[in-house]
C-alpha positions as CSV (number, residue, x, y, z in Angstrom):
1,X,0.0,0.0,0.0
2,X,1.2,3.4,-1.2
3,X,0.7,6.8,0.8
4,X,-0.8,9.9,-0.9
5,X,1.1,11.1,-3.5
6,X,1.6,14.5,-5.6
7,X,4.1,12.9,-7.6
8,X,2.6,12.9,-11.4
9,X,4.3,10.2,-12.8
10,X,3.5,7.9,-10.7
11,X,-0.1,8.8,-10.3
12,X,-0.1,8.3,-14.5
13,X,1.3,4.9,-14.3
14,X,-0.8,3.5,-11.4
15,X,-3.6,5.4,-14.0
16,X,-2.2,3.1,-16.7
17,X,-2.1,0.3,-15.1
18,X,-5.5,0.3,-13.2
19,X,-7.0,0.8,-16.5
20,X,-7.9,-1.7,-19.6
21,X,-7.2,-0.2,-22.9
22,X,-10.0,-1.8,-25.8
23,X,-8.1,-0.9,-29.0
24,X,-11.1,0.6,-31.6
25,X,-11.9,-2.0,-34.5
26,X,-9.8,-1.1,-37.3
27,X,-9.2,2.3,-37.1
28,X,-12.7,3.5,-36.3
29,X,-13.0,4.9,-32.9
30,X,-16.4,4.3,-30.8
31,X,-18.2,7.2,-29.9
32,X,-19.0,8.5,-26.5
33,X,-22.6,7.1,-26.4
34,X,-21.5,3.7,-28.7
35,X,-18.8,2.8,-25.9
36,X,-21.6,3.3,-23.1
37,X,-24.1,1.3,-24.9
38,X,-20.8,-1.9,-25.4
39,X,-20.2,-1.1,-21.9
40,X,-24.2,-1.8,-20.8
41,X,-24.3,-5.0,-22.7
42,X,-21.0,-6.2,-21.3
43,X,-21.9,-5.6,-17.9
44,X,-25.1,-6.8,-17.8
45,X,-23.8,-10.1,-17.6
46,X,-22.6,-9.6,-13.9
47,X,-25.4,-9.5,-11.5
48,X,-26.1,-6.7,-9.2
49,X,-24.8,-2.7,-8.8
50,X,-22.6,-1.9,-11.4
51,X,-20.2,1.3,-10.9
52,X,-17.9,2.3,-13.4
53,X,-15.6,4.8,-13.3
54,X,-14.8,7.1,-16.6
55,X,-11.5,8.0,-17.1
56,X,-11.5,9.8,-20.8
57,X,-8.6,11.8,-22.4
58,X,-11.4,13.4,-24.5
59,X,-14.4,12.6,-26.5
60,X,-14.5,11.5,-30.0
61,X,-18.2,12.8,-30.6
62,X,-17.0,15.3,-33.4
63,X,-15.2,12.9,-34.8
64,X,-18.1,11.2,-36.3
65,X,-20.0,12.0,-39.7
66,X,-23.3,11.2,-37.9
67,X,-22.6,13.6,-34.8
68,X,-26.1,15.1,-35.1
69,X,-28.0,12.0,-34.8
70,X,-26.1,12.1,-31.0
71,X,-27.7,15.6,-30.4
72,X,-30.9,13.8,-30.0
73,X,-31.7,14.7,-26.2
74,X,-34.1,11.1,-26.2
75,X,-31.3,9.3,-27.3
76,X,-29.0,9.9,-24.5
77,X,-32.5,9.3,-22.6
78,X,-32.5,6.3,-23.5
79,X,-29.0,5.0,-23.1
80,X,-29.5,6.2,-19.2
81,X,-32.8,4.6,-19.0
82,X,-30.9,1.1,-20.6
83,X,-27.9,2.1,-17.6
84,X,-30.2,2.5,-14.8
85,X,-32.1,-0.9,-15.7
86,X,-29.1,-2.6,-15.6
87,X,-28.1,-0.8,-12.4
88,X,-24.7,0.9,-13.5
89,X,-23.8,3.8,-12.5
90,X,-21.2,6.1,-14.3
């Protein structure tokens, strides 16, 4: 067990280690609202509360030609609707 550090280096690699990296298929990057809805179906599998933290070095929302169909206020609606009946919490 570590104390509390400052020390930024070693608060990125305990970052990097802690956390799985799930390369993108081919070189296509999930957006924000595809990688929550792979995230629901993956842990919906496990029973009980879910909570997940986000760590994100930025979204990728603008990087998509469809980034207006994700303006959509019911669509993010229903992707916490879909979270909350699967009990995980973000």
């Amino acid at each position: 067990m570590r104390n509390f550090t400052t020390d930024r280096a070693l608060l990125l690699a305990a970052v990097r280690k802690a956390i799985p990296r799930i390369p993108p298929t081919g070189r296509e990057y999930l957006s924000d609202i595809d990688t929550m809805y792979q995230m629901a179906g993956n842990l919906s599998q496990l029973p009980g509360r879910k909570n997940v933290l986000w760590f994100s070095g930025g979204s990728t929302f603008y990087l998509r030609e469809d980034a207006d169909l994700y303006e959509d206020p019911q669509a993010w609606r229903d992707l916490y609707d879909l979270l909350e009946a699967e009990r995980i919490a973000v």
